[in-house]
C-alpha positions in Angstrom: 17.8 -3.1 -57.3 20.7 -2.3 -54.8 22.4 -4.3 -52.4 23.5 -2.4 -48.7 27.0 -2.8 -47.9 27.2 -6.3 -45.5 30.6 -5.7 -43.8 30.6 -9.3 -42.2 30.5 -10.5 -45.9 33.7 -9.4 -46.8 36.8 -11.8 -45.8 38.5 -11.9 -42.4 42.2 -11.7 -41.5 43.0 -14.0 -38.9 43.3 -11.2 -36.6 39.8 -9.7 -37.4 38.4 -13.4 -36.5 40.5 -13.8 -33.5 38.9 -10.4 -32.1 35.8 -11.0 -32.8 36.1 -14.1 -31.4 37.4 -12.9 -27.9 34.8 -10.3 -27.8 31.8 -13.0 -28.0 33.5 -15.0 -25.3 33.8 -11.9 -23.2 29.8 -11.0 -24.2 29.3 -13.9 -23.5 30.9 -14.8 -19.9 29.2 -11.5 -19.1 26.0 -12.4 -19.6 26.2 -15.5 -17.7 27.5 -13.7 -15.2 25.1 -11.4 -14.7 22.1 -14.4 -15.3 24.1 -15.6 -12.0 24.0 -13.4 -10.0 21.5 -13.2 -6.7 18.4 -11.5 -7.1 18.3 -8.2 -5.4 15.5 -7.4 -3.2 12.8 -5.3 -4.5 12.6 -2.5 -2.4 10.1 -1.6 0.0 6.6 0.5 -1.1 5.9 3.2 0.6 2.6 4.0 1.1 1.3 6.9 2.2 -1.1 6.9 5.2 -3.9 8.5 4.9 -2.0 10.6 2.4 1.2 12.6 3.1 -1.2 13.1 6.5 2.0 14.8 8.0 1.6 17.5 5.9 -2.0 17.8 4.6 -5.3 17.0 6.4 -5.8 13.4 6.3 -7.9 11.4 3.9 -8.4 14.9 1.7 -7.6 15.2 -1.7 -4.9 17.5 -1.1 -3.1 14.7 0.9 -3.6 12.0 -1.6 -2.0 14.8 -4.1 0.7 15.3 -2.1 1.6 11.8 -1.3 1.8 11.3 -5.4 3.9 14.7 -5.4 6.4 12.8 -2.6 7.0 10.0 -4.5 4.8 7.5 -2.5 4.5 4.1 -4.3 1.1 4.1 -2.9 -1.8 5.7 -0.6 -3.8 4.1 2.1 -7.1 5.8 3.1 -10.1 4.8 5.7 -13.7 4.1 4.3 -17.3 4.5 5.6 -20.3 3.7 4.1 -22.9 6.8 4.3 -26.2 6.6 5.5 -27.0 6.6 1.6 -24.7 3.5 0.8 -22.2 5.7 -0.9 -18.4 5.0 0.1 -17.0 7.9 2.3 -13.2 9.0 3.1 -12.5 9.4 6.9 -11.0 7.8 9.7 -13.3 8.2 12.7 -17.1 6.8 12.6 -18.3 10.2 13.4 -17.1 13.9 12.0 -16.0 15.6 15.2 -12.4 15.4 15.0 -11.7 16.4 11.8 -14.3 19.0 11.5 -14.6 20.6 15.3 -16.4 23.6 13.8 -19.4 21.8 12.9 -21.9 19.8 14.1 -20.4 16.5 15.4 -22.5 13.6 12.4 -21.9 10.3 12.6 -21.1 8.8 9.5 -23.3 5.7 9.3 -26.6 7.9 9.6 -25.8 10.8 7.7 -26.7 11.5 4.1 -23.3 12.3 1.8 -24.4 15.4 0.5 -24.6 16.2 4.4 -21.2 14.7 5.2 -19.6 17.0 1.8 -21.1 20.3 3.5 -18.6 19.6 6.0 -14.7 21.1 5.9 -12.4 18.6 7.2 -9.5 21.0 6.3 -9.6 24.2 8.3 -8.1 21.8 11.5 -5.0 21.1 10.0 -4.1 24.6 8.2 -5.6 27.1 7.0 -4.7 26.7 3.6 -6.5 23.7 3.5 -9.3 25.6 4.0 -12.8 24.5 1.9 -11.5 20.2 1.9 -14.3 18.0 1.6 -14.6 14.2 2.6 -14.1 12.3 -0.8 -15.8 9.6 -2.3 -13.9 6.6 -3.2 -14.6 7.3 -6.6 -12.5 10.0 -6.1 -9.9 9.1 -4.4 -9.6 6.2 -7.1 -9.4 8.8 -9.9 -6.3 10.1 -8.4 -4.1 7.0 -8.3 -1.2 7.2 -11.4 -0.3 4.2 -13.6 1.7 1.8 -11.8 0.7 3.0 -8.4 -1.5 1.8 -5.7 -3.9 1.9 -3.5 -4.9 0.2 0.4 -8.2 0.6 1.1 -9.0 0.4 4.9 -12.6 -0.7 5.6 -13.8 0.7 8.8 -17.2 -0.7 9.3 -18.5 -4.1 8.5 -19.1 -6.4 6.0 -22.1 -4.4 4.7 -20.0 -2.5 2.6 -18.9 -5.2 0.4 -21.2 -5.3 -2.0 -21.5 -1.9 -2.7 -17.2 -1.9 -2.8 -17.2 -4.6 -5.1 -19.0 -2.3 -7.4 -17.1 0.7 -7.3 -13.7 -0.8 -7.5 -15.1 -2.9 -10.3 -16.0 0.2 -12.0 -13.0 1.8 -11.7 -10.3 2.3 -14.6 -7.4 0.9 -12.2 -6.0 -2.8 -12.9 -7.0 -5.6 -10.1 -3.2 -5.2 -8.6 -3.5 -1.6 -7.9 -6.0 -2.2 -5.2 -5.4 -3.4 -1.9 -8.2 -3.9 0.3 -7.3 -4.4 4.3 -9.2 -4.6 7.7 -8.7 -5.5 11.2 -12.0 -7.2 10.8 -11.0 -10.9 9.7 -14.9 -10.9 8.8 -14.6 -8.4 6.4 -11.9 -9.8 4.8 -13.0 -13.4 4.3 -16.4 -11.4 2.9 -14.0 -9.9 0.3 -12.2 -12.3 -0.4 -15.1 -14.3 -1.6 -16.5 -11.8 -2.8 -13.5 -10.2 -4.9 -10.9 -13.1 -5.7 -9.0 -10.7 -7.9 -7.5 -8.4 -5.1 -5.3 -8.9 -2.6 -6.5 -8.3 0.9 -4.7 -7.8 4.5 -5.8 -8.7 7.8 -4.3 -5.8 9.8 -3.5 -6.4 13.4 -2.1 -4.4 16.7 -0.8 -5.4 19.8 -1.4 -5.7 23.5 0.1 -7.3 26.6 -1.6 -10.5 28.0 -1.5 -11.6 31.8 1.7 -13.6 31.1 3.2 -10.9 29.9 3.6 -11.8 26.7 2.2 -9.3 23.7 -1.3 -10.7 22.0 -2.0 -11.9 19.6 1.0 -14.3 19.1 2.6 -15.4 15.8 1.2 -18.8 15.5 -2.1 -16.8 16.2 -1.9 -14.6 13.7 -0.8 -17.1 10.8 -4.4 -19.2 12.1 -6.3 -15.8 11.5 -4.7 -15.2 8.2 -5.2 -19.0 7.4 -8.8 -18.7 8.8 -10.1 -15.5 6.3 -8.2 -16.3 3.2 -6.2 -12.9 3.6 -3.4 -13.1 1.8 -1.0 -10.3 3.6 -0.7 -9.0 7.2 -0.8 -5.2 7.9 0.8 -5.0 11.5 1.5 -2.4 13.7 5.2 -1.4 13.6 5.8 -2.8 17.2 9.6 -3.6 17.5 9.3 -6.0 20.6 6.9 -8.2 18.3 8.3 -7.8 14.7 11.8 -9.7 14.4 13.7 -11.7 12.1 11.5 -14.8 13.2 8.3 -13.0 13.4 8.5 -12.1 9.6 10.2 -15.5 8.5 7.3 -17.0 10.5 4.7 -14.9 8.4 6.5 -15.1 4.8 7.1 -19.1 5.1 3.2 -19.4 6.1 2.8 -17.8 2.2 1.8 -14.1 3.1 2.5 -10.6 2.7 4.2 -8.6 5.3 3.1 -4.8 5.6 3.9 -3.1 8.6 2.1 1.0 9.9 2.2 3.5 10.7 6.2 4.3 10.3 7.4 7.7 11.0 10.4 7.2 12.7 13.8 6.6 9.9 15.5 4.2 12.3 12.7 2.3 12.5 11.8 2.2 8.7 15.2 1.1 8.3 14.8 -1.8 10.9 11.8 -2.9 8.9 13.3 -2.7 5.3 16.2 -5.3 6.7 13.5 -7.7 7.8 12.4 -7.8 4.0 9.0 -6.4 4.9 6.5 -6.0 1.6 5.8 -2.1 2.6 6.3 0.6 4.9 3.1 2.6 5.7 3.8 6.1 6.9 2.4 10.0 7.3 5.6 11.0 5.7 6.6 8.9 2.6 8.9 11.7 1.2 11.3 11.6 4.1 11.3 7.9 4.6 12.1 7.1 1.2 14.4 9.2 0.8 15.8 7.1 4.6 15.9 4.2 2.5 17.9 4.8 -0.2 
């Protein structure tokens, strides 16, 4: 048996123990200090709307793959359910924008395999040639560890139950899902329905009678109240989103997300109100704004 060599074991001048001794004071007043210190701000997520849609056809595969490429902390992409109950990628309720070549289909009443004959790339670029619309399921396959994603609902509440199931079989943790709409319907459906994720009322903005933009703050806290949501997705609307708007909103217990976010001033407005994410078609330049 053998012993290893225990330097502290061996007997200290007074000068050894006098250094050591100033060096665990100075440990230790560092590490108070730093326990002290104010918490810094996490910094905004970017998410990536509709993918890195500035670059890539939106809601495509190729977009989601560049948002990741970029750097986005998440993507947010728009869903339809098919005429055969199968969740759908795309924006608009019917096909003709994003695939003017083809027959215009509305989304609701056609069949998926119909909907994946069309190309939804060819309008943005031609070497985005041969994109399909994406399932869900696919779209959730694509998201790394750690990163997220906001999943717009576009139609009604019909789609929840046939949501629940597909994010519940998916592979990605209950806080890597977002689930938002502008239908407060929809999201007091999935809230009940789906306790585990988080879920944003989103909201825009127009000018009442008085003058005065619609809906209000107090308003909007109600509506969030009202469907259990437990974050609001607003439009980036400088007039309406201050200082007090978001203090009125964080102190009411939510989330603040704002979209769609192109512009770097403006991003940089928004990060100084402490606002939970920045949504935008180009997450590359805007975090890189942010630093």
């Amino acid at each position: 048996m053998s012993f290893g060599f225990q330097p502290w074991s061996l007997p200290l001048s007074v000068a050894d123990f006098q250094f050591r001794q100033s060096h665990l004071e100075r440990s230790l007043i560092l590490m108070i200090g730093i326990l002290m210190l104010p918490t810094v701000a996490r910094a905004q997520a970017i998410v990536a709307h509709r993918g890195a849609s500035y670059h890539a056809p939106e809601n495509t595969l190729a977009a989601f793959k560049i948002a990741w490429e970029d750097g986005a902390d998440a993507i947010e992409g728009d869903f339809y359910l098919s005429a055969d109950a199968d969740i759908v990628c795309i924006h608009d309720k019917d096909t003709e924008r994003t695939s003017p070549r083809s027959k215009k289909r509305i989304v609701a009443k056609t069949l998926t395999e119909q909907l994946r004959t069309l190309d939804v790339g060819a309008w943005k670029s031609r070497k985005f040639r041969g994109e399909r619309i994406p399932l869900l399921e696919e779209v959730l396959a694509t998201i790394p560890e750690g990163k997220k994603i906001f999943v717009e609902i576009k139609c009604g509440v019909e789609i929840v139950p046939r949501l629940a199931k597909v994010l519940n079989e998916s592979k990605l943790q209950s806080d890597q899902i977002v689930v938002i709409s502008f239908d407060s319907e929809v999201v007091k459906a999935t809230r009940k329905a789906m306790p585990e994720y988080k879920v944003n009322w989103l909201t825009s903005y127009k000018q009442g009678a008085d003058g005065r933009m619609q809906p209000s703050v107090s308003q909007i806290v109600k509506t969030l109240s009202q469907c259990d949501a437990t974050g609001l997705g607003t439009k980036g609307e400088r007039s309406v989103v201050n200082q007090e708007f978001a203090k009125a909103i964080k102190s009411a217990g939510f989330e603040l997300h704002v979209w769609t976010v192109n512009n770097e001033s403006d991003a940089k407005y928004f990060q100084s109100l402490g606002v939970d994410s920045i949504t935008t078609d180009k997450p590359k330049q805007i975090r890189e704004a942010l630093r």
